[in-house]
MOPAC internal coordinates of N, CA, C and O (Angstrom, degrees):
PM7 1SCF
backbone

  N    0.0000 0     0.00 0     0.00 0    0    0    0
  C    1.4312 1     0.00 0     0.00 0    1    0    0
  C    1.5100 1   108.91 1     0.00 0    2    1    0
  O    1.2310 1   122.88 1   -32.93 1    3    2    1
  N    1.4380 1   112.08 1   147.07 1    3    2    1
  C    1.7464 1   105.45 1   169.96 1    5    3    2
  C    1.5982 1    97.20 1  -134.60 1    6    5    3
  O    1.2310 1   121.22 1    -9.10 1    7    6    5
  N    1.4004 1   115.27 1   170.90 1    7    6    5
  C    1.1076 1   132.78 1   167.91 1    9    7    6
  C    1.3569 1   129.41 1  -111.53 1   10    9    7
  O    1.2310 1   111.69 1   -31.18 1   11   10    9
  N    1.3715 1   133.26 1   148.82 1   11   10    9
  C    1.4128 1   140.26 1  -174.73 1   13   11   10
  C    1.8498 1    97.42 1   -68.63 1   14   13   11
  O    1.2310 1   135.89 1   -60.61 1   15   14   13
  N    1.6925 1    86.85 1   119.39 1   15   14   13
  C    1.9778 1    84.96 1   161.13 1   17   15   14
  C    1.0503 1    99.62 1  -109.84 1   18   17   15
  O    1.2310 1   116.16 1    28.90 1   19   18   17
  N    1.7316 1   124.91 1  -151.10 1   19   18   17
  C    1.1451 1   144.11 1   173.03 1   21   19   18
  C    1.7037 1   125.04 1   -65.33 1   22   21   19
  O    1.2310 1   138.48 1   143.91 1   23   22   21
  N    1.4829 1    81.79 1   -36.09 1   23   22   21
  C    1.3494 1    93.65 1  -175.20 1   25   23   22
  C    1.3995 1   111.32 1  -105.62 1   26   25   23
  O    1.2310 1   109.93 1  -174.69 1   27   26   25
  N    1.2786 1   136.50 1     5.31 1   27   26   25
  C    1.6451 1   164.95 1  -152.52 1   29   27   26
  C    1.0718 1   133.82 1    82.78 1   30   29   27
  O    1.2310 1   116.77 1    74.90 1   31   30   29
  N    1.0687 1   123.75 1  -105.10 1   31   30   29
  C    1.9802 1   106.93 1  -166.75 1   33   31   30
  C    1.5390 1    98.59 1  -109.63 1   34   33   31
  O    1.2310 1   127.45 1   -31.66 1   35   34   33
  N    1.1596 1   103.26 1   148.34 1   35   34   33
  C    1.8535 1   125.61 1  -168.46 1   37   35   34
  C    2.1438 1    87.71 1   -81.25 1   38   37   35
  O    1.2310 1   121.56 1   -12.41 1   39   38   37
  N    0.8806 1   114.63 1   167.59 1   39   38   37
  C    1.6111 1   140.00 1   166.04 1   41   39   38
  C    1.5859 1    82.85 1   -43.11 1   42   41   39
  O    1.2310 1   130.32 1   -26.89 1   43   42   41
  N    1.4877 1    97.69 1   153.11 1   43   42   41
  C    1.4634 1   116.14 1   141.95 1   45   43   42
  C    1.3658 1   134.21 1   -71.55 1   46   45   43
  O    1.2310 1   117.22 1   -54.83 1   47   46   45
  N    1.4856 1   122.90 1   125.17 1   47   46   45
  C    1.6396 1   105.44 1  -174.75 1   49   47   46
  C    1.8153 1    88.56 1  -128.77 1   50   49   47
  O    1.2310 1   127.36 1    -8.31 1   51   50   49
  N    1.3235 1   103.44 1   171.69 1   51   50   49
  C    1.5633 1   113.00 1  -166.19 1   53   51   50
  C    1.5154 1    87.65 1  -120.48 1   54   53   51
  O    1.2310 1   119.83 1   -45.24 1   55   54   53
  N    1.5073 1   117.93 1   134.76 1   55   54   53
  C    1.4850 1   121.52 1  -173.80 1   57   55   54
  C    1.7073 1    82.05 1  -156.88 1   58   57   55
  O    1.2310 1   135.64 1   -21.49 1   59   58   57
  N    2.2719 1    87.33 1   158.51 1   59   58   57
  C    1.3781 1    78.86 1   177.14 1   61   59   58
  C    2.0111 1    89.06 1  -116.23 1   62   61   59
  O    1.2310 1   134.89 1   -12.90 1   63   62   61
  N    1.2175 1    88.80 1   167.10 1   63   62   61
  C    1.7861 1   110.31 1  -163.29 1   65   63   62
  C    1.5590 1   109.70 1  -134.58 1   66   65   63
  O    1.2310 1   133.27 1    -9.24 1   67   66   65
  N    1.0617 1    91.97 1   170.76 1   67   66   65
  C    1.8392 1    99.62 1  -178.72 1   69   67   66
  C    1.2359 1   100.71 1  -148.16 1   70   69   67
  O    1.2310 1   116.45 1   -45.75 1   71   70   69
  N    1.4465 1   124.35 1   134.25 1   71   70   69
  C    1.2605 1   139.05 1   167.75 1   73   71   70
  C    1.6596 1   117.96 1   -84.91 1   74   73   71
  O    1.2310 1   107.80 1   -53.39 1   75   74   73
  N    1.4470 1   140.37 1   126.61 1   75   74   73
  C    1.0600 1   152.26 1  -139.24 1   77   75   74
  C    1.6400 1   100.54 1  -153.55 1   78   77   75
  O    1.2310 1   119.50 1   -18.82 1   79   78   77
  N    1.2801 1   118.56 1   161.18 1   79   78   77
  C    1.2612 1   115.22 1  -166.37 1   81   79   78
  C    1.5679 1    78.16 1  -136.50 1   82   81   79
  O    1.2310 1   121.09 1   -31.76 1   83   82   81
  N    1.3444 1   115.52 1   148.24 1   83   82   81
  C    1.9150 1   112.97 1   174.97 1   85   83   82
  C    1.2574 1   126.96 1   -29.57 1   86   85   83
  O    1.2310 1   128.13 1   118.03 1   87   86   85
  N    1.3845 1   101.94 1   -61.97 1   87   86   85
  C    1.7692 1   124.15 1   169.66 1   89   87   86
  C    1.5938 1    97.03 1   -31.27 1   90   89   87
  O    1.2310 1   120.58 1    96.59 1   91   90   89
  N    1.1753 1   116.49 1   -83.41 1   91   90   89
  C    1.8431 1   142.95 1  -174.66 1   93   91   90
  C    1.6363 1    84.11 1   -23.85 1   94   93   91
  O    1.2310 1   124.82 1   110.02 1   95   94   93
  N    1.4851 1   108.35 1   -69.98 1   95   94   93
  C    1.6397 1   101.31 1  -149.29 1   97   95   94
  C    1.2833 1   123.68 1   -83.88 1   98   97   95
  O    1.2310 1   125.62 1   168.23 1   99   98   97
  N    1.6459 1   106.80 1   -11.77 1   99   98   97
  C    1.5032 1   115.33 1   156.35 1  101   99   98
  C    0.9959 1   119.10 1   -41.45 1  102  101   99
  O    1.2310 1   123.91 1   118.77 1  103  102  101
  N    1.7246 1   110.10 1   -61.23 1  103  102  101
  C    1.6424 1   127.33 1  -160.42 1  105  103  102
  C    2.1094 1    99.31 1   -71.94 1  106  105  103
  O    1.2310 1   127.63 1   119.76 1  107  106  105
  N    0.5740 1   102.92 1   -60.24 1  107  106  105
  C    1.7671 1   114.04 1   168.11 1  109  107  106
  C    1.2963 1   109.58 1   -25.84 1  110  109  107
  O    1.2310 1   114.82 1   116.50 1  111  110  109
  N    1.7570 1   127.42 1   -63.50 1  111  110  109
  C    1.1404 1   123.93 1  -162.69 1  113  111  110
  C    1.9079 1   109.83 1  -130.61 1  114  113  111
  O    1.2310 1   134.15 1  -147.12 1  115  114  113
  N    1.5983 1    90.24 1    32.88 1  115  114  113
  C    1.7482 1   103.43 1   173.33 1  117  115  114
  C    1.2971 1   119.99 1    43.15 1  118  117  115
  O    1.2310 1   121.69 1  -134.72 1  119  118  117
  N    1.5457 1   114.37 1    45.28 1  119  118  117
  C    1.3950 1   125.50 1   170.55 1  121  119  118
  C    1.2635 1   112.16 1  -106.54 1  122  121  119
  O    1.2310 1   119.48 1     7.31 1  123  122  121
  N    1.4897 1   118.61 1  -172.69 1  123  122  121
  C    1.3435 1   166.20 1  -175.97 1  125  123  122
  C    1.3935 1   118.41 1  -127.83 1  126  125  123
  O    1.2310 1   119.58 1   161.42 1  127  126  125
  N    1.2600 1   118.41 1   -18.58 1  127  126  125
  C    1.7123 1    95.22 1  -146.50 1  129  127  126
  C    1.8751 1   102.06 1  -143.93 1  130  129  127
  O    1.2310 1   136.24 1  -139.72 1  131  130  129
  N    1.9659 1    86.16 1    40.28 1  131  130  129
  C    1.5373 1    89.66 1   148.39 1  133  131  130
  C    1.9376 1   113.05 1  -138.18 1  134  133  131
  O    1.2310 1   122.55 1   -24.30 1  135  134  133
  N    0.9723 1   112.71 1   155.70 1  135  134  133
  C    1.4628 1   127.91 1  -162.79 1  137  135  134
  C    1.4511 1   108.64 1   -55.19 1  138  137  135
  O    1.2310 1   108.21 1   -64.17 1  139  138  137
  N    1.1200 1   139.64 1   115.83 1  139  138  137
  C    1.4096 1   128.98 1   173.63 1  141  139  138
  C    1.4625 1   122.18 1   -87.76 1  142  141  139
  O    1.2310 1   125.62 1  -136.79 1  143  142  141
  N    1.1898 1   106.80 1    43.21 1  143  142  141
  C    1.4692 1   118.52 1   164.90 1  145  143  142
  C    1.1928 1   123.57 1  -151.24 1  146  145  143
  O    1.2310 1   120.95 1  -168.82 1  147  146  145
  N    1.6226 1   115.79 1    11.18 1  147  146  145
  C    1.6344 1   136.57 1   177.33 1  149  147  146
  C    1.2541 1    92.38 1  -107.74 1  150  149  147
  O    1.2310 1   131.58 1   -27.56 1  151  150  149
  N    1.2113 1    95.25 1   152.44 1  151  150  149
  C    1.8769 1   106.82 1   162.95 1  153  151  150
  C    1.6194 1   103.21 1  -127.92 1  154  153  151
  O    1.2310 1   130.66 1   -24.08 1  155  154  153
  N    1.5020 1    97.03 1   155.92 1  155  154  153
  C    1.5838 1   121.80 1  -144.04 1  157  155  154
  C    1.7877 1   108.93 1  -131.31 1  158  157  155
  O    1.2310 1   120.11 1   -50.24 1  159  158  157
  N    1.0147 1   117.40 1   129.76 1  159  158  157
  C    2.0487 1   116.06 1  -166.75 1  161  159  158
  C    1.2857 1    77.05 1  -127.21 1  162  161  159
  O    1.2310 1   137.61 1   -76.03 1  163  162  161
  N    1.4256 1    83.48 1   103.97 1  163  162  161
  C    1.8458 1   104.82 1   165.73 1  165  163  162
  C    2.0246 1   115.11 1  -102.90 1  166  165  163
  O    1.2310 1   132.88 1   -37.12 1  167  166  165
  N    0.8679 1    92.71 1   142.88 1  167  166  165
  C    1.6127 1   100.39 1  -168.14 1  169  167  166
  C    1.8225 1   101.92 1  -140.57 1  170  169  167
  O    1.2310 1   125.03 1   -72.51 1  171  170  169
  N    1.5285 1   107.94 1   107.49 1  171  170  169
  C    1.3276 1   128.40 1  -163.01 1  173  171  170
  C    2.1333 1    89.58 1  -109.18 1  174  173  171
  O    1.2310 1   137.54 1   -86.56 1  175  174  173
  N    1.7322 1    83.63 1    93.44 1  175  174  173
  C    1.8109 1   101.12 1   170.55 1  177  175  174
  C    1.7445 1   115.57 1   -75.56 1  178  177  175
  O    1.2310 1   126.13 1   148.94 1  179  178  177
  N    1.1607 1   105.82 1   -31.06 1  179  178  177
  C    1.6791 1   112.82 1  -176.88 1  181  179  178
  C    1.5254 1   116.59 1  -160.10 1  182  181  179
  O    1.2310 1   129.78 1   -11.38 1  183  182  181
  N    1.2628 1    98.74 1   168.62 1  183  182  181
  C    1.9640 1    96.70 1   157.82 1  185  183  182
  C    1.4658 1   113.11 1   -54.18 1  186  185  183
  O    1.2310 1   119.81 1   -94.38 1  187  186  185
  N    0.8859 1   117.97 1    85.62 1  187  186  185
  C    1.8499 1   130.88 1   150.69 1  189  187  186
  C    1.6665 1   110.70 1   134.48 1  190  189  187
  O    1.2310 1   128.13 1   162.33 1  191  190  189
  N    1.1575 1   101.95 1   -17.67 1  191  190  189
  C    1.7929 1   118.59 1  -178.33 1  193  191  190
  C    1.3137 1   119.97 1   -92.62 1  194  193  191
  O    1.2310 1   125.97 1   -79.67 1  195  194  193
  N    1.3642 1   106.14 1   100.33 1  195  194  193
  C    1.6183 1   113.74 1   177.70 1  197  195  194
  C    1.5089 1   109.27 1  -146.95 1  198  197  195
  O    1.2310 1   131.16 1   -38.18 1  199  198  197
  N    1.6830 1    96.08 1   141.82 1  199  198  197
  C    1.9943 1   109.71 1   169.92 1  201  199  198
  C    1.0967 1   107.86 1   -81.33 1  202  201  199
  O    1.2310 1   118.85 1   -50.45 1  203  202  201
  N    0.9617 1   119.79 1   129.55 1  203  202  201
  C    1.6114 1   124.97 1   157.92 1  205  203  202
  C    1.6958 1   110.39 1  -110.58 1  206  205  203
  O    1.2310 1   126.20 1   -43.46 1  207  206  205
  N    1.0530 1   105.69 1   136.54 1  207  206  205
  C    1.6067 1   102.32 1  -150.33 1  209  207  206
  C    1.6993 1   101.52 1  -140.97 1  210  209  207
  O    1.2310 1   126.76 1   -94.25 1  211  210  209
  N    1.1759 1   104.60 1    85.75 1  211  210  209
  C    1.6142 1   116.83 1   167.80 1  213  211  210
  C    1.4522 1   114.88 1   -29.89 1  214  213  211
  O    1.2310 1   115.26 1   -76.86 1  215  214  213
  N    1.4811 1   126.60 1   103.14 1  215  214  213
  C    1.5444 1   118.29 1   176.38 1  217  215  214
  C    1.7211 1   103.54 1   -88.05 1  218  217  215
  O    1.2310 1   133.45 1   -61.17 1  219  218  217
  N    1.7660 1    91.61 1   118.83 1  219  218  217
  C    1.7051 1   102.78 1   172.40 1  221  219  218
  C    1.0560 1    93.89 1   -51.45 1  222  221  219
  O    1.2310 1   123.55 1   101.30 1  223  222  221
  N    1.6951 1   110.80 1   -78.70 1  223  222  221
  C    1.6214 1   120.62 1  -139.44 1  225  223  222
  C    1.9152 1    93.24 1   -56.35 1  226  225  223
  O    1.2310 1   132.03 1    -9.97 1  227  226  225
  N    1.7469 1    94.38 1   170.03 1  227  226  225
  C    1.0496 1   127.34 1   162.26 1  229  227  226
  C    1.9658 1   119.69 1   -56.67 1  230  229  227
  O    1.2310 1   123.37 1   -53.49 1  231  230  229
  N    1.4435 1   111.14 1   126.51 1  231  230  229
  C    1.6920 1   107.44 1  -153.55 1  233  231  230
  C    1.2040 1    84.57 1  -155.44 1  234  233  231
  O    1.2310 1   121.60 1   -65.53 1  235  234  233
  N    1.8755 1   114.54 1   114.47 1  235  234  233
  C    1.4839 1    93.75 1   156.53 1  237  235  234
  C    1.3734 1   104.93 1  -124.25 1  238  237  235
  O    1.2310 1   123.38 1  -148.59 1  239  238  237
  N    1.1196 1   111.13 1    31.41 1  239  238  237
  C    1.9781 1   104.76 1   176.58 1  241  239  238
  C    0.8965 1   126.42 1   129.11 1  242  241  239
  O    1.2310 1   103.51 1   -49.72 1  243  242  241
  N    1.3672 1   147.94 1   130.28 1  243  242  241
  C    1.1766 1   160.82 1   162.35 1  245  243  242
  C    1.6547 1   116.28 1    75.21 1  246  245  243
  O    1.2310 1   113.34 1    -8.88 1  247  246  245
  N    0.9256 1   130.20 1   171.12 1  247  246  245
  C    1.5546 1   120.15 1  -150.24 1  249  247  246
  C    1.5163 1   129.10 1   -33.30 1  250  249  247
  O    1.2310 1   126.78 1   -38.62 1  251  250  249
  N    1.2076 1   104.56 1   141.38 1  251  250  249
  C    1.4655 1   118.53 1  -152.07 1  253  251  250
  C    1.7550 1    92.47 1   -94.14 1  254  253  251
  O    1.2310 1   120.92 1   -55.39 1  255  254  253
  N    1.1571 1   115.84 1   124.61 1  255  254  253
  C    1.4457 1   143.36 1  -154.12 1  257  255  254
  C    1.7047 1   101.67 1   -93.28 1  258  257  255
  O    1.2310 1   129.63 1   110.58 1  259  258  257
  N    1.1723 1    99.04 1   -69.42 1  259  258  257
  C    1.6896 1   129.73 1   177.08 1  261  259  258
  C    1.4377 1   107.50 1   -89.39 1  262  261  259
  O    1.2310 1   126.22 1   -31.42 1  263  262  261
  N    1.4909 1   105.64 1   148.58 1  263  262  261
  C    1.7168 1   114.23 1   156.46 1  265  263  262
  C    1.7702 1   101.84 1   -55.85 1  266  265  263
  O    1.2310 1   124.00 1   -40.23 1  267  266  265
  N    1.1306 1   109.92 1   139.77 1  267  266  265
  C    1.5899 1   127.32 1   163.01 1  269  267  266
  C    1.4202 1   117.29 1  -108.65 1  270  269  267
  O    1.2310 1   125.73 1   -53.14 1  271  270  269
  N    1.7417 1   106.60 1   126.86 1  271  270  269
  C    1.4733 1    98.09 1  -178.50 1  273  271  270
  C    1.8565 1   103.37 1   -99.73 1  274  273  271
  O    1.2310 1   130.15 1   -14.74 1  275  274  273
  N    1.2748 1    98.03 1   165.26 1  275  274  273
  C    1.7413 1   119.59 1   159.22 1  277  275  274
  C    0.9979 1   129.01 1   171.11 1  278  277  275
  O    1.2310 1   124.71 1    14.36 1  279  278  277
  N    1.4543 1   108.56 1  -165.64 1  279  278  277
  C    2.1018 1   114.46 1  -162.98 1  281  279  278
  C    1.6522 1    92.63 1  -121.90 1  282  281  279
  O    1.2310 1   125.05 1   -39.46 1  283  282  281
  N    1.3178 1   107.91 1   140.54 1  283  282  281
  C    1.4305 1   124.12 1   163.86 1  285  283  282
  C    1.3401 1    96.67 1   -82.52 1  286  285  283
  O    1.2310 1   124.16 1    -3.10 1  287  286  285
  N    1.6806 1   109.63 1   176.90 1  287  286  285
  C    1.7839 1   126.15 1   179.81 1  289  287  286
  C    1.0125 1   113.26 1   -63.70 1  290  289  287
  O    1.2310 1   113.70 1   165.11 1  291  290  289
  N    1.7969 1   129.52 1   -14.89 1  291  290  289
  C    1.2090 1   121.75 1  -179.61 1  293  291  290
  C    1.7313 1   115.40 1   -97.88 1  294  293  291
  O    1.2310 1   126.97 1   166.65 1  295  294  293
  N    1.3523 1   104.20 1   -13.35 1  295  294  293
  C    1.3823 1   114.59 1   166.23 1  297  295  294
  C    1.6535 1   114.33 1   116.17 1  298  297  295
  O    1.2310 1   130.13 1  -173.68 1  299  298  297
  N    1.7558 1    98.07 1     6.32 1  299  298  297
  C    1.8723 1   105.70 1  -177.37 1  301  299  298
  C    1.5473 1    96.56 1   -84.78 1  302  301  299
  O    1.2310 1   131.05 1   -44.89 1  303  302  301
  N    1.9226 1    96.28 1   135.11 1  303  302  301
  C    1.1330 1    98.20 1   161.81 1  305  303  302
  C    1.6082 1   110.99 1   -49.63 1  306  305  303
  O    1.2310 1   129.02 1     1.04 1  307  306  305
  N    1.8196 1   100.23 1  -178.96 1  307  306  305
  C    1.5929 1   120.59 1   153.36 1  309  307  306
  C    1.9140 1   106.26 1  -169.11 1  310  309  307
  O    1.2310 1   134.85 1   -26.35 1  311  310  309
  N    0.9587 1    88.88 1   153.65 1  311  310  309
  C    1.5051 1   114.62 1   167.15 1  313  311  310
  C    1.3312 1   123.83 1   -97.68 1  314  313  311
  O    1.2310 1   123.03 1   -55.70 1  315  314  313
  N    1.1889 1   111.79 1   124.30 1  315  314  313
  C    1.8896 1    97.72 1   175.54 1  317  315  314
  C    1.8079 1    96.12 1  -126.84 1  318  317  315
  O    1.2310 1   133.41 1   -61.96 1  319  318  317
  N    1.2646 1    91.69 1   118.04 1  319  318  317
  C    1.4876 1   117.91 1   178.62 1  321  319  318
  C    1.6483 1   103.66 1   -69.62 1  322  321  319
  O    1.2310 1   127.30 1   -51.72 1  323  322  321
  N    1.3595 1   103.56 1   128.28 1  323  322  321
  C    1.4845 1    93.73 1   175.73 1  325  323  322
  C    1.4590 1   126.88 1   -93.61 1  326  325  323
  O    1.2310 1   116.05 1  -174.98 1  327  326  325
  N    1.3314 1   125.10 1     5.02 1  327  326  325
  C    1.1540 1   117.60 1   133.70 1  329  327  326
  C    1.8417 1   147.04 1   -53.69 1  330  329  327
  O    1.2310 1   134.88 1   158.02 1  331  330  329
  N    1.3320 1    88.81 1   -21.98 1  331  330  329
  C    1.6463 1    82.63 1   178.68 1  333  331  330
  C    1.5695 1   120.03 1  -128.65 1  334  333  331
  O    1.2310 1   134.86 1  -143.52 1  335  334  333
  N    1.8683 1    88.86 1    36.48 1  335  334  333
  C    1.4137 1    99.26 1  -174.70 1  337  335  334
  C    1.6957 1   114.35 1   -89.11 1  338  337  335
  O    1.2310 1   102.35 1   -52.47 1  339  338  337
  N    1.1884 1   149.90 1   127.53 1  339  338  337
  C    0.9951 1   163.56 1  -138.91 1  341  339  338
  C    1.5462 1   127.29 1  -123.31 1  342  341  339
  O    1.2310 1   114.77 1   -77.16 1  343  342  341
  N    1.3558 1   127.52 1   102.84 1  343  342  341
  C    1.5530 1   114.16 1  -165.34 1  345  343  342
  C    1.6309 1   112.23 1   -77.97 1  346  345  343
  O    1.2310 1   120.10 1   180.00 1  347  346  345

């Protein structure tokens, strides 16, 4: 996967992620204030540091075919390459 910089997309790095549907990631991390009809590629970097990453495209499950685009909480794109996507 890479992310949108300033100047365009950062390197590719291989991370592993979990796909979550709003509902899922509410209940997970005792929120409100994700969509329960979007699904979400969350990627947990450390104790307290995690992307949560709005999937635009169309996703209904299980291996990811196509690159998928979206925006993390801070508003940076990303790409998730479907080769080095990880269950």
């Amino acid at each position: 996967m890479a992310y949108r910089t300033q100047s365009g997309w950062s390197s590719k790095y291989k991370v592993n992620g979990f796909v979550y549907n709003g509902h899922e990631l509410n209940t997970k991390i005792r929120s409100l204030n994700f969509d329960s009809l979007k699904r979400y590629f969350v990627i947990f970097w450390g104790i307290g540091e995690v992307s949560i990453i709005e999937i635009d495209d169309f996703y209904l499950g299980g291996r990811i075919i196509f690159d998928l685009k979206g925006f993390d909480q801070r508003g940076v794109g990303w790409v998730i390459s479907a080769p080095h996507f990880c269950f």
